[in-house]
Every structure is written in structure tokens, then in C-alpha cells.
mmCIF entry with sequence, helices, sheets and N, C-alpha, C, O atoms, coordinates in Angstrom:
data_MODEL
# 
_entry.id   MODEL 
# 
_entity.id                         1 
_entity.type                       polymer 
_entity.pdbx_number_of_molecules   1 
# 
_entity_poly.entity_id                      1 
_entity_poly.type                           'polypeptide(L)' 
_entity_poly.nstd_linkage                   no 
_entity_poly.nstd_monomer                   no 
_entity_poly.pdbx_seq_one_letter_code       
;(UNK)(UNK)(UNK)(UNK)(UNK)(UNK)(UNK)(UNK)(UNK)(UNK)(UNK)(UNK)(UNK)(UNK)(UNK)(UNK)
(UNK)(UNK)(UNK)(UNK)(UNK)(UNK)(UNK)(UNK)(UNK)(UNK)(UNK)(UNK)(UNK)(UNK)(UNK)(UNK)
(UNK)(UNK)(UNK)(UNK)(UNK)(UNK)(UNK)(UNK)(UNK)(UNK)(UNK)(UNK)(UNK)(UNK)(UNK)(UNK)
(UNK)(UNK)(UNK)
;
_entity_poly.pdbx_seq_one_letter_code_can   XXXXXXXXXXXXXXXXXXXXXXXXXXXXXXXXXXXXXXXXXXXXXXXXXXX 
_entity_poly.pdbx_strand_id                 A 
# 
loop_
_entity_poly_seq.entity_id 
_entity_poly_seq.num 
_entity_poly_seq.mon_id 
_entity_poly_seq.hetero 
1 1  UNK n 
1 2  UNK n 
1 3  UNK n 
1 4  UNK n 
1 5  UNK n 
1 6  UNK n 
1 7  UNK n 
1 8  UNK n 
1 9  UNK n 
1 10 UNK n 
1 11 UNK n 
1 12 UNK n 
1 13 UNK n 
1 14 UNK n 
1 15 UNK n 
1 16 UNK n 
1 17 UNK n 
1 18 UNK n 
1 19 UNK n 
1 20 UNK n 
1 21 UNK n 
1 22 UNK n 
1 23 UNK n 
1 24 UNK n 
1 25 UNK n 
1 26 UNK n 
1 27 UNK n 
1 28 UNK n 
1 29 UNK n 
1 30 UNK n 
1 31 UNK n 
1 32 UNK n 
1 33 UNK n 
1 34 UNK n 
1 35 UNK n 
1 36 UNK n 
1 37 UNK n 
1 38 UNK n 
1 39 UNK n 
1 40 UNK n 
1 41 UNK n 
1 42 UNK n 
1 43 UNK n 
1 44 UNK n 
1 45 UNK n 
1 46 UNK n 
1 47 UNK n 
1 48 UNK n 
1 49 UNK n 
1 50 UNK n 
1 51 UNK n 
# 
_struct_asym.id          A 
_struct_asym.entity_id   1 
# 
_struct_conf.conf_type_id            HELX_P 
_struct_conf.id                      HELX_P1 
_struct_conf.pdbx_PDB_helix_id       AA1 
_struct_conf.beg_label_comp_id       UNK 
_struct_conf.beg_label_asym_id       A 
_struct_conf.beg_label_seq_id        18 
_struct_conf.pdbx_beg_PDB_ins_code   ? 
_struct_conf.end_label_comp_id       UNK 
_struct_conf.end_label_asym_id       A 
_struct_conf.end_label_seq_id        39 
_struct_conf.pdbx_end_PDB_ins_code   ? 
_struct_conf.beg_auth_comp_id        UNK 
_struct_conf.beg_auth_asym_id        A 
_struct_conf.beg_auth_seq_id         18 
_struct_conf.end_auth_comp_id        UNK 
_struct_conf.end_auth_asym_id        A 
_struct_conf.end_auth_seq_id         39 
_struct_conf.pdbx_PDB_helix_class    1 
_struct_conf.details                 ? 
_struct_conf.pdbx_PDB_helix_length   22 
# 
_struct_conf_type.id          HELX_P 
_struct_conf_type.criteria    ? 
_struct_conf_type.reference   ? 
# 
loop_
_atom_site.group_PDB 
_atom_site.id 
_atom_site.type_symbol 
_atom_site.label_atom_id 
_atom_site.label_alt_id 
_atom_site.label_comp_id 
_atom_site.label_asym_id 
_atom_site.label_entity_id 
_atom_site.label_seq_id 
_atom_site.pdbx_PDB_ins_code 
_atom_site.Cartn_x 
_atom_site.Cartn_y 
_atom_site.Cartn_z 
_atom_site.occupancy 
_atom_site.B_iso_or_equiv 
_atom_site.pdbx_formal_charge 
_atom_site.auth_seq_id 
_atom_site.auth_comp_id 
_atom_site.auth_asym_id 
_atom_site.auth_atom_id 
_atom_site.pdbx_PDB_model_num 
ATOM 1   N N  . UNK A 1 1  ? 88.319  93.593  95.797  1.00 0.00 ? 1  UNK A N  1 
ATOM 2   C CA . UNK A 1 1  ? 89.128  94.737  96.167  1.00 0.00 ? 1  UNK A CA 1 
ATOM 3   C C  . UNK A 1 1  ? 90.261  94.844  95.148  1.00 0.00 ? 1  UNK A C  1 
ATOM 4   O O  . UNK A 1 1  ? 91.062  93.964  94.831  1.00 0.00 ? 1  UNK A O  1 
ATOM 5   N N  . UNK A 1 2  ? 90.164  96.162  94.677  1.00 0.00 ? 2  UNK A N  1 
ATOM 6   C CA . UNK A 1 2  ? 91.202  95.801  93.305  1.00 0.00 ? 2  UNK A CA 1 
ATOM 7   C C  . UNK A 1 2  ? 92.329  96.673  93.493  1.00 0.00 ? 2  UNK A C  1 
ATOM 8   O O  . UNK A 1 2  ? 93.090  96.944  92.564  1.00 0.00 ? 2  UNK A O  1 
ATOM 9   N N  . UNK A 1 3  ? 92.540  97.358  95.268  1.00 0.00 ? 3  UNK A N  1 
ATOM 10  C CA . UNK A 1 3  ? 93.935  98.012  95.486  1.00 0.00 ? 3  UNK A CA 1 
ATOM 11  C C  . UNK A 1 3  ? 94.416  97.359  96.939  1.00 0.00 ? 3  UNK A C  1 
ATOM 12  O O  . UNK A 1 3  ? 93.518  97.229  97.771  1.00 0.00 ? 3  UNK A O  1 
ATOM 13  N N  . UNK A 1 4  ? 95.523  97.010  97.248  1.00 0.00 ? 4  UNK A N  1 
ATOM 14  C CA . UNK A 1 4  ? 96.042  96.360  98.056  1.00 0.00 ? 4  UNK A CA 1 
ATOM 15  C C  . UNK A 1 4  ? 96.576  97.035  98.799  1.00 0.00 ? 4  UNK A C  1 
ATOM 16  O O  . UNK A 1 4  ? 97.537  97.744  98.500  1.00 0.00 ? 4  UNK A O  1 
ATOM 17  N N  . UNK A 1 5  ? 95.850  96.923  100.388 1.00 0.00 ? 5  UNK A N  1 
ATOM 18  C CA . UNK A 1 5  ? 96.044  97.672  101.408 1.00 0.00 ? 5  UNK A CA 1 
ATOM 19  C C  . UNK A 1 5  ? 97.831  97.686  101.857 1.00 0.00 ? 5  UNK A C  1 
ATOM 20  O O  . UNK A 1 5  ? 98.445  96.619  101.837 1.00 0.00 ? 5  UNK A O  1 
ATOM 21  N N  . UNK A 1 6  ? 98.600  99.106  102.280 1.00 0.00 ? 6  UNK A N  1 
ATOM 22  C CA . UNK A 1 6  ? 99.863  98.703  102.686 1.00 0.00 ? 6  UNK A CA 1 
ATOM 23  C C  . UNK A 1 6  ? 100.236 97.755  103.588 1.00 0.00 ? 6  UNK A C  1 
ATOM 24  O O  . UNK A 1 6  ? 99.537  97.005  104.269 1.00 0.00 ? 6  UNK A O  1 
ATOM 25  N N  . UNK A 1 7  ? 101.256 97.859  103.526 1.00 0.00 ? 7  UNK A N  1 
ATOM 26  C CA . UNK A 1 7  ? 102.032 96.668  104.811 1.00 0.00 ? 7  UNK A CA 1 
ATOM 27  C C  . UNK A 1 7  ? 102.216 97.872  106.165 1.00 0.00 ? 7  UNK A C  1 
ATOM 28  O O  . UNK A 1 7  ? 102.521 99.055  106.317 1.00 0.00 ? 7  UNK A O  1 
ATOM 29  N N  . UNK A 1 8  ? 101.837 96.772  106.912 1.00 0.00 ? 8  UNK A N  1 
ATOM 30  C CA . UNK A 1 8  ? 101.868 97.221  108.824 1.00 0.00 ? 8  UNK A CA 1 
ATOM 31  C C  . UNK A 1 8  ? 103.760 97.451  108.540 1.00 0.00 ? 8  UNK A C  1 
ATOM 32  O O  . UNK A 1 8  ? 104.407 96.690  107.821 1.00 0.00 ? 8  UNK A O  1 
ATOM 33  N N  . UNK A 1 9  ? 104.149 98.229  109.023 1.00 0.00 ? 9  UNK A N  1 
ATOM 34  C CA . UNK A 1 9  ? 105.920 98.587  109.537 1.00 0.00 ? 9  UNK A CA 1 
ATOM 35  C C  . UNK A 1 9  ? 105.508 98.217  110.764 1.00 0.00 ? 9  UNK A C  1 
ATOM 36  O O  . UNK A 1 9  ? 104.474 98.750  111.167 1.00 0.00 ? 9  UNK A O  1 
ATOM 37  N N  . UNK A 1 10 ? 106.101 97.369  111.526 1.00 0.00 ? 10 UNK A N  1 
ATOM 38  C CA . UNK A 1 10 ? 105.935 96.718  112.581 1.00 0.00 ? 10 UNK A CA 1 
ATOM 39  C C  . UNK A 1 10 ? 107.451 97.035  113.342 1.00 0.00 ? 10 UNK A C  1 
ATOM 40  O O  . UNK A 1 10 ? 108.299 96.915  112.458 1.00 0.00 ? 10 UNK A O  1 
ATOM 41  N N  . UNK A 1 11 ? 107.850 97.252  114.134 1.00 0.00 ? 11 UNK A N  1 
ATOM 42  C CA . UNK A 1 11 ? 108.886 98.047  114.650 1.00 0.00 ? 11 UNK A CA 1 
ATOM 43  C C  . UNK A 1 11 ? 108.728 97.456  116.373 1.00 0.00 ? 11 UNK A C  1 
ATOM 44  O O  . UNK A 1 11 ? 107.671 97.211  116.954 1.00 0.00 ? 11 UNK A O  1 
ATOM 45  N N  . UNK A 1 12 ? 109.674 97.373  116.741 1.00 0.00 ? 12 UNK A N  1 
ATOM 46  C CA . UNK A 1 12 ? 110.246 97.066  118.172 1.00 0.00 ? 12 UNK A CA 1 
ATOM 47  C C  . UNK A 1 12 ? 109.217 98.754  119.102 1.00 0.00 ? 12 UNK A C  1 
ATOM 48  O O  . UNK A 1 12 ? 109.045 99.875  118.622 1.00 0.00 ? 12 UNK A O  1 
ATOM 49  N N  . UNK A 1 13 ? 108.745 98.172  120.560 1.00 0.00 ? 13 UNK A N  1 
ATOM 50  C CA . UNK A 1 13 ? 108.619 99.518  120.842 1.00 0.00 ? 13 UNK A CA 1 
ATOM 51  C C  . UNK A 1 13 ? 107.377 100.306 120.120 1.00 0.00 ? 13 UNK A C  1 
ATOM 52  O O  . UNK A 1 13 ? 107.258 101.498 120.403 1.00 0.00 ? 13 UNK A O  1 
ATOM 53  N N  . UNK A 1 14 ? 106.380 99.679  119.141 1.00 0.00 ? 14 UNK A N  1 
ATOM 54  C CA . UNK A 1 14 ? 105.231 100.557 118.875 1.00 0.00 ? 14 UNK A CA 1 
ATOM 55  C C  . UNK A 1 14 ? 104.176 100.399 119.677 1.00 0.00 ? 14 UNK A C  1 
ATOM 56  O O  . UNK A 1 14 ? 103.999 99.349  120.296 1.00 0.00 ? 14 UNK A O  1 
ATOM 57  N N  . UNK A 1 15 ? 103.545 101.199 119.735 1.00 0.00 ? 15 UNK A N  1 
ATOM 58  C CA . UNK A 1 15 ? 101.994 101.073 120.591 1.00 0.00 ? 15 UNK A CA 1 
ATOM 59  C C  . UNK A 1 15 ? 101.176 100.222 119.351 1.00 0.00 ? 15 UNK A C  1 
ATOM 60  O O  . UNK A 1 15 ? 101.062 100.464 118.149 1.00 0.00 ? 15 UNK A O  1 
ATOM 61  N N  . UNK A 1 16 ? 100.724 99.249  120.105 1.00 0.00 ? 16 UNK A N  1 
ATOM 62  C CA . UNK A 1 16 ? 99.543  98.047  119.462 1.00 0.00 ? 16 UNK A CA 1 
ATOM 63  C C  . UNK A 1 16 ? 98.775  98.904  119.217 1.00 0.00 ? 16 UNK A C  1 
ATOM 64  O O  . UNK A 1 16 ? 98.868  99.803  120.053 1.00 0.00 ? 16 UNK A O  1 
ATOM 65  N N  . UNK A 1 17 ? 97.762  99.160  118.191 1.00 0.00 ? 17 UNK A N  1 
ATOM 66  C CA . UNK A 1 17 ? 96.212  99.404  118.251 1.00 0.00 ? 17 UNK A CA 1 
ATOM 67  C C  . UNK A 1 17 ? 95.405  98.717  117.393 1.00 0.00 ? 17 UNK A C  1 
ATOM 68  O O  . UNK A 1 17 ? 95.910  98.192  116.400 1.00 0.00 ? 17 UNK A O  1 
ATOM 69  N N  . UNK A 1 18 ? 94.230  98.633  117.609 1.00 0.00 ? 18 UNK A N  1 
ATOM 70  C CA . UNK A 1 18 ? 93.228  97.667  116.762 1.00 0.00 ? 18 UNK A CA 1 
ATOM 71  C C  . UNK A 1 18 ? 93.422  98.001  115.212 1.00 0.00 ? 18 UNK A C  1 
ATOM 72  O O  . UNK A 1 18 ? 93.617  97.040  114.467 1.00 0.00 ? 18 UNK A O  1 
ATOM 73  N N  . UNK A 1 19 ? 93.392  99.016  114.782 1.00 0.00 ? 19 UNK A N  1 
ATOM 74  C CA . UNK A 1 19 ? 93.909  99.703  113.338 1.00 0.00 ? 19 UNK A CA 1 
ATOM 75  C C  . UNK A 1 19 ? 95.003  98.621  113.158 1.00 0.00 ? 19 UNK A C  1 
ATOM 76  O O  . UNK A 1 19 ? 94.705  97.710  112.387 1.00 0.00 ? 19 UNK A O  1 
ATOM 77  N N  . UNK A 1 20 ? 95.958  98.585  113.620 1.00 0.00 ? 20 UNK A N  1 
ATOM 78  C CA . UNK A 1 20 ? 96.953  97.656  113.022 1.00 0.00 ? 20 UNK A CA 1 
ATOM 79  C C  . UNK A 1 20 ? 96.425  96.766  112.438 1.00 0.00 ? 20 UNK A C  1 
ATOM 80  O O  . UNK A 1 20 ? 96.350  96.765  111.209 1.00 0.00 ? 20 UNK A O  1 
ATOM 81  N N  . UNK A 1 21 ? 95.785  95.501  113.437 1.00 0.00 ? 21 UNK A N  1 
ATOM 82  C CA . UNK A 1 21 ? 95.131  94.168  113.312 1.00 0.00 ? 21 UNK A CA 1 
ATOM 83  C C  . UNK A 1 21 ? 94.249  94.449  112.064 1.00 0.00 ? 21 UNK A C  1 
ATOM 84  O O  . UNK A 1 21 ? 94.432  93.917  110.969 1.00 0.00 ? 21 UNK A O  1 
ATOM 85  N N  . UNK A 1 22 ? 93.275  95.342  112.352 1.00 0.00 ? 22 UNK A N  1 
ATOM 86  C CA . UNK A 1 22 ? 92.447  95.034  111.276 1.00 0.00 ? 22 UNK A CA 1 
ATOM 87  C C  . UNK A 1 22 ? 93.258  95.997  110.088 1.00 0.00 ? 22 UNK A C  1 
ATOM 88  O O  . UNK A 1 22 ? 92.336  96.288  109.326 1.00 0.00 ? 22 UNK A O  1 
ATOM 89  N N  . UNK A 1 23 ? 94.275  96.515  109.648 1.00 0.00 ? 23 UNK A N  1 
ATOM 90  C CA . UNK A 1 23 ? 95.192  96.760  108.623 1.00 0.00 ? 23 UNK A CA 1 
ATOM 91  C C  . UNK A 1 23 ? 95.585  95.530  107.763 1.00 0.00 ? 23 UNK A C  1 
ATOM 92  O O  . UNK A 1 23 ? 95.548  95.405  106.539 1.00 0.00 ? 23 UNK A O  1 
ATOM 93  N N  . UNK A 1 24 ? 96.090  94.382  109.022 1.00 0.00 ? 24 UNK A N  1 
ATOM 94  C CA . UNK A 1 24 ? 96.943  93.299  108.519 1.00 0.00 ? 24 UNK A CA 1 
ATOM 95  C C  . UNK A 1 24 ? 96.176  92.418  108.162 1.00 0.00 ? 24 UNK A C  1 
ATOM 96  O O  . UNK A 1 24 ? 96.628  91.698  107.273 1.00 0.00 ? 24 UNK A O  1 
ATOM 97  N N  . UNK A 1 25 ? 94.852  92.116  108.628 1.00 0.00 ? 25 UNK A N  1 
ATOM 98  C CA . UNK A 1 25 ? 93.888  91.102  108.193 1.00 0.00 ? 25 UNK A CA 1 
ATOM 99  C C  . UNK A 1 25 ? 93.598  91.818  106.639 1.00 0.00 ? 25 UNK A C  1 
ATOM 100 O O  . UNK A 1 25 ? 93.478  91.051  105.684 1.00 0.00 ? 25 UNK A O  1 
ATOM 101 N N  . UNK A 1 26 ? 93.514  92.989  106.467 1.00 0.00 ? 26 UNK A N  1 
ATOM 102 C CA . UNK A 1 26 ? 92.357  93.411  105.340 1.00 0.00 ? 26 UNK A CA 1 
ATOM 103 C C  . UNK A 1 26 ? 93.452  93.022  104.034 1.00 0.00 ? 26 UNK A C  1 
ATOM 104 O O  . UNK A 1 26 ? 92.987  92.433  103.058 1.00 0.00 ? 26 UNK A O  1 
ATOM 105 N N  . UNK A 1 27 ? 94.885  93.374  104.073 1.00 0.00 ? 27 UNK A N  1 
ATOM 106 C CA . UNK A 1 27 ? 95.651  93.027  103.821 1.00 0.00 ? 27 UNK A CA 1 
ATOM 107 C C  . UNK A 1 27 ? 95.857  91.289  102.924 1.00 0.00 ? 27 UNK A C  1 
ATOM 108 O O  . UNK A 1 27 ? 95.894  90.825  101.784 1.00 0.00 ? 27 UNK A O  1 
ATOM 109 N N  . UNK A 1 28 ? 95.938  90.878  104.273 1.00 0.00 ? 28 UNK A N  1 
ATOM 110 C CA . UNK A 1 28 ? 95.898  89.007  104.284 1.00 0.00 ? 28 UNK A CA 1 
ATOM 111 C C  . UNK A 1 28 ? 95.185  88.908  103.252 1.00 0.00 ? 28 UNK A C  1 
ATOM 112 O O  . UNK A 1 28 ? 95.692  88.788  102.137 1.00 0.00 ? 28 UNK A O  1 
ATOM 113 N N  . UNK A 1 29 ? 93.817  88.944  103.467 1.00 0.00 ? 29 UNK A N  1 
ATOM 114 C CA . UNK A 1 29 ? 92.608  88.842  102.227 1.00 0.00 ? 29 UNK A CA 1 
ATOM 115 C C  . UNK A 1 29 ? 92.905  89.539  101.268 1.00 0.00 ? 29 UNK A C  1 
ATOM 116 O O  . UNK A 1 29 ? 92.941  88.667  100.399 1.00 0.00 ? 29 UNK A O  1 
ATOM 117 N N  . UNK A 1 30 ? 93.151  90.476  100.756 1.00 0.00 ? 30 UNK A N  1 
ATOM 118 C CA . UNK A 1 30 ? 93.296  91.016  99.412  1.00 0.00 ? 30 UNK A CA 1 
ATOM 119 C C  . UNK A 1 30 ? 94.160  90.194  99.288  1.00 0.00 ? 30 UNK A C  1 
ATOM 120 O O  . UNK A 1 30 ? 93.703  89.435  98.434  1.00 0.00 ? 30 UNK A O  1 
ATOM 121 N N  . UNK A 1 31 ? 95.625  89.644  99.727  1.00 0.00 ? 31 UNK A N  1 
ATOM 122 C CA . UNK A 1 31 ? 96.677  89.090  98.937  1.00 0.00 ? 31 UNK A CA 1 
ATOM 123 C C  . UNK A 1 31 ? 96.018  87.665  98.653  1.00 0.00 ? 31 UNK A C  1 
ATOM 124 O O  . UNK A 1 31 ? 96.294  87.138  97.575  1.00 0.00 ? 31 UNK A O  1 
ATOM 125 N N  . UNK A 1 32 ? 95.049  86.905  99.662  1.00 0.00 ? 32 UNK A N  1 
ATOM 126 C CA . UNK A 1 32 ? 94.863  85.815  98.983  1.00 0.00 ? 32 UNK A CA 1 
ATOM 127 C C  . UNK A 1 32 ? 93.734  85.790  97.895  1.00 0.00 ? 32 UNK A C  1 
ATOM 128 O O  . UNK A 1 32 ? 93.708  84.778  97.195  1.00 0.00 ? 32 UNK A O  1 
ATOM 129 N N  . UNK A 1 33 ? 92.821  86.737  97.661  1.00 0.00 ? 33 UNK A N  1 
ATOM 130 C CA . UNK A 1 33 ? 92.244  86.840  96.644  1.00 0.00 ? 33 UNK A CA 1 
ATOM 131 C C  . UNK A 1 33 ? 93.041  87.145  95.307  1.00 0.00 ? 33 UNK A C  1 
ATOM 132 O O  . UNK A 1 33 ? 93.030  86.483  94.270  1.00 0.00 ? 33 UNK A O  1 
ATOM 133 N N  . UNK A 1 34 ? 93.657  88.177  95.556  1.00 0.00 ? 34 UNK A N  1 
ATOM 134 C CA . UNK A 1 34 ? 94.886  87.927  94.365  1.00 0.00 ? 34 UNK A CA 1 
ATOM 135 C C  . UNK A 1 34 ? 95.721  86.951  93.940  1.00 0.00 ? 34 UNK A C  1 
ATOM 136 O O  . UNK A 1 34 ? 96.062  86.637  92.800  1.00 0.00 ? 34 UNK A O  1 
ATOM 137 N N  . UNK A 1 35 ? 96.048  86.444  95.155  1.00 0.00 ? 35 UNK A N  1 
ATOM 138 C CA . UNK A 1 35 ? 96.678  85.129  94.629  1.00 0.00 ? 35 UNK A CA 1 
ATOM 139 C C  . UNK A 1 35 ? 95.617  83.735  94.010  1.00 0.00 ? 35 UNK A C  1 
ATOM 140 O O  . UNK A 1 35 ? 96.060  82.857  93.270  1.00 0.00 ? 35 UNK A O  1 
ATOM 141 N N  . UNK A 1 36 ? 94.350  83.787  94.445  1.00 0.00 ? 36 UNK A N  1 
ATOM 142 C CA . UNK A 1 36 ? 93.396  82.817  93.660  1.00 0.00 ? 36 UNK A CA 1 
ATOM 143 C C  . UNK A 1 36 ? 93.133  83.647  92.870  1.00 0.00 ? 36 UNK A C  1 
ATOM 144 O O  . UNK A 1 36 ? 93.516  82.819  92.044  1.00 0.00 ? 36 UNK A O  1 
ATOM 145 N N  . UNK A 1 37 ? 92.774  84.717  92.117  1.00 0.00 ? 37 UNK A N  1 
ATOM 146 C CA . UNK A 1 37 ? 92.636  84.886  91.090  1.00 0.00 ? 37 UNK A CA 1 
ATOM 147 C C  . UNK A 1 37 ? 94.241  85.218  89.857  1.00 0.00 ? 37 UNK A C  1 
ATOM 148 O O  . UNK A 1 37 ? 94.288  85.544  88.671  1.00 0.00 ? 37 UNK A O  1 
ATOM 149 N N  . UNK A 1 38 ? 94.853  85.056  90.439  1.00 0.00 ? 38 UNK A N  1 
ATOM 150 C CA . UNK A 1 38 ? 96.420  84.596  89.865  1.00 0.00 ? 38 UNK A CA 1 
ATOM 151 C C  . UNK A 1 38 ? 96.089  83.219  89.162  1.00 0.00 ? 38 UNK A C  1 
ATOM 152 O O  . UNK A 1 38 ? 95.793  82.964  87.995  1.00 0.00 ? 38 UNK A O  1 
ATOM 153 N N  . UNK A 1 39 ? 96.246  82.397  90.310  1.00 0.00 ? 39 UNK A N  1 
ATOM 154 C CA . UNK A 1 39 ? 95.955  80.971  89.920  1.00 0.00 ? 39 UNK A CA 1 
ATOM 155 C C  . UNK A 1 39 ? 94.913  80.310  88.477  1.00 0.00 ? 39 UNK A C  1 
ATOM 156 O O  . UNK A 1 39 ? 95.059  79.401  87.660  1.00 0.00 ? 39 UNK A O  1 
ATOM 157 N N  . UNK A 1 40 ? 94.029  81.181  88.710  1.00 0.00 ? 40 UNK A N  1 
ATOM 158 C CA . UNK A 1 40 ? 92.828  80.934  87.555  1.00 0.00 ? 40 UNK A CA 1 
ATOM 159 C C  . UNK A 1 40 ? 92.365  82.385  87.152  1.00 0.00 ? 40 UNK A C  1 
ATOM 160 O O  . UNK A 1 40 ? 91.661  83.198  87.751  1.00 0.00 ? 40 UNK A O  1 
ATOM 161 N N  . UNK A 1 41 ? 92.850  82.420  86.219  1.00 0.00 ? 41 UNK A N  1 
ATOM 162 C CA . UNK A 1 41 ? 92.718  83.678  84.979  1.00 0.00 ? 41 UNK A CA 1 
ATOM 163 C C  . UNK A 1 41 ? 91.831  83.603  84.534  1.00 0.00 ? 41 UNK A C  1 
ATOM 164 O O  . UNK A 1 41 ? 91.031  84.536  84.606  1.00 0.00 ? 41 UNK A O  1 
ATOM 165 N N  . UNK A 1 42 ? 91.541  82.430  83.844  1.00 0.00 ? 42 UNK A N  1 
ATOM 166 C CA . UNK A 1 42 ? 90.122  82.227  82.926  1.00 0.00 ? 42 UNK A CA 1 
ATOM 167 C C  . UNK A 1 42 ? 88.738  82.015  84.165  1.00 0.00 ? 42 UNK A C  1 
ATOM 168 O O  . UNK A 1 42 ? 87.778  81.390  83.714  1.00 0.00 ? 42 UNK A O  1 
ATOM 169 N N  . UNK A 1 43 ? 88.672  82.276  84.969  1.00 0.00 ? 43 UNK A N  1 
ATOM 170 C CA . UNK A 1 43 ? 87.501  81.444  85.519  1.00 0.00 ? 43 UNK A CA 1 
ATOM 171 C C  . UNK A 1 43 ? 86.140  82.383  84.889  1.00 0.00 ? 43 UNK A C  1 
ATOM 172 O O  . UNK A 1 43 ? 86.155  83.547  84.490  1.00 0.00 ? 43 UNK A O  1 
ATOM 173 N N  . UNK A 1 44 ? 84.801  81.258  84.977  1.00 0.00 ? 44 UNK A N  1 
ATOM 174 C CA . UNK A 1 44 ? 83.832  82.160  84.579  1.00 0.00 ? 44 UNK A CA 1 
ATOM 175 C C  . UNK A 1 44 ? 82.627  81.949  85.517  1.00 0.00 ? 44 UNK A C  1 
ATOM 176 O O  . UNK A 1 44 ? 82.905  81.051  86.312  1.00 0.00 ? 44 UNK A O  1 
ATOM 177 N N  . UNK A 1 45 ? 81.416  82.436  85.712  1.00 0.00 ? 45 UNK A N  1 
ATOM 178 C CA . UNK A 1 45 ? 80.455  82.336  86.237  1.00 0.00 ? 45 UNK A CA 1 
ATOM 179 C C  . UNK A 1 45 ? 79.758  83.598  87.195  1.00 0.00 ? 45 UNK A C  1 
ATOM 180 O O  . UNK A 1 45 ? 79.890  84.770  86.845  1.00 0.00 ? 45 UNK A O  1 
ATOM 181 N N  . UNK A 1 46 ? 79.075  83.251  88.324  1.00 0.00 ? 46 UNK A N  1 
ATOM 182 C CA . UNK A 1 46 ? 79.140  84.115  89.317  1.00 0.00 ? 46 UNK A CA 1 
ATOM 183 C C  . UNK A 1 46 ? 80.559  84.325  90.124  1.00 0.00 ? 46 UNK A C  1 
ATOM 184 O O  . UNK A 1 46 ? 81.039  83.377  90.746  1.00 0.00 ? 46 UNK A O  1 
ATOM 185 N N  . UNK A 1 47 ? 81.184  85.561  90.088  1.00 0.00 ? 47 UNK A N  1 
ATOM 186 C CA . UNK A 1 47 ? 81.680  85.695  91.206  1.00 0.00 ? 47 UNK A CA 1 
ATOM 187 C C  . UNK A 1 47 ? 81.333  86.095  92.444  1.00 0.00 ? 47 UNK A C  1 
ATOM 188 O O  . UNK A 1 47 ? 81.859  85.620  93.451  1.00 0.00 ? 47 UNK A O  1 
ATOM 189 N N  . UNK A 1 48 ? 80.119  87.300  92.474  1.00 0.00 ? 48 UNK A N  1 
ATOM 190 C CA . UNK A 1 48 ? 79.544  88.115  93.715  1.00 0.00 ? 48 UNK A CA 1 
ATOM 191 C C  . UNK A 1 48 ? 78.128  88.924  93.286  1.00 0.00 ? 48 UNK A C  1 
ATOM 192 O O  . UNK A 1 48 ? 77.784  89.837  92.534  1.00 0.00 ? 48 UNK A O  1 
ATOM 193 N N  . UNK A 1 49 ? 77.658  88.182  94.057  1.00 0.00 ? 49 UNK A N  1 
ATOM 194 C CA . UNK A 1 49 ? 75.860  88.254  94.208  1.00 0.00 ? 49 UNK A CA 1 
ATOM 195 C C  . UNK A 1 49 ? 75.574  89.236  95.139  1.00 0.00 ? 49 UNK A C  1 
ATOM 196 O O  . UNK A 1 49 ? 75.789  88.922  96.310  1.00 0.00 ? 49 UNK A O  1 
ATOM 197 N N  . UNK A 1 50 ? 75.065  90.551  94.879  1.00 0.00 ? 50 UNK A N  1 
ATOM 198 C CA . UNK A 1 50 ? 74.071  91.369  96.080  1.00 0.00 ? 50 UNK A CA 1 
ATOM 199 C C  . UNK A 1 50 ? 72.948  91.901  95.528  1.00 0.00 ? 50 UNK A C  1 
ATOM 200 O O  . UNK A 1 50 ? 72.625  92.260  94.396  1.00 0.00 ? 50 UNK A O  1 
ATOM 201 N N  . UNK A 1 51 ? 72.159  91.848  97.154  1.00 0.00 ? 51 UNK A N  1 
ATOM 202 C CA . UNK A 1 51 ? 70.516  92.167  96.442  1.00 0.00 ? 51 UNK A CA 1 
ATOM 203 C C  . UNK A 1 51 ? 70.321  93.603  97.105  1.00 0.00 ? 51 UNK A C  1 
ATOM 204 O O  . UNK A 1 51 ? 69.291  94.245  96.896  1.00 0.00 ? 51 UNK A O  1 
# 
């Protein structure tokens, strides 16, 4: 994923909905994929296999 979903504004008083959750998870994951591919710049090989 090479654009990073916004941040939840989380506010006192909002109505919960599932959109949020799965906002903040999709989120989570892009930042830690960015951050391992931060970590190792050079890496080489397979990254992602589909048939």
C-alpha cells in the first residue's frame, strides 16, 4: 500500500462505527509496513506472490 490511510479524529461523544475500527487497523498496517520497509531499504527477493 503505497498511500497511508488518515488518522481516526477520535473525539469525546462520537458515535462508534465499524468504519472507524477497520480505518484504524488499515492504518496500523500501512504504518508498520512502512516502518519495516524504513528499516531495510536495500532488501531483495520476493516480496508478494499472486496467482
Amino acid at each position: 500500500m503505497s498511500v497511508r490511510p488518515d488518522v481516526v479524529c477520535w473525539y469525546e461523544g462520537m458515535q462508534l462505527l465499524p468504519q472507524h475500527f477497520q480505518l484504524q487497523g488499515l492504518r496500523a498496517e500501512a504504518m508498520a509496513a512502512h516502518l519495516a520497509r524504513a528499516a531495510n531499504p536495500w532488501y531483495w527477493g520476493v516480496s508478494q506472490l499472486s496467482w
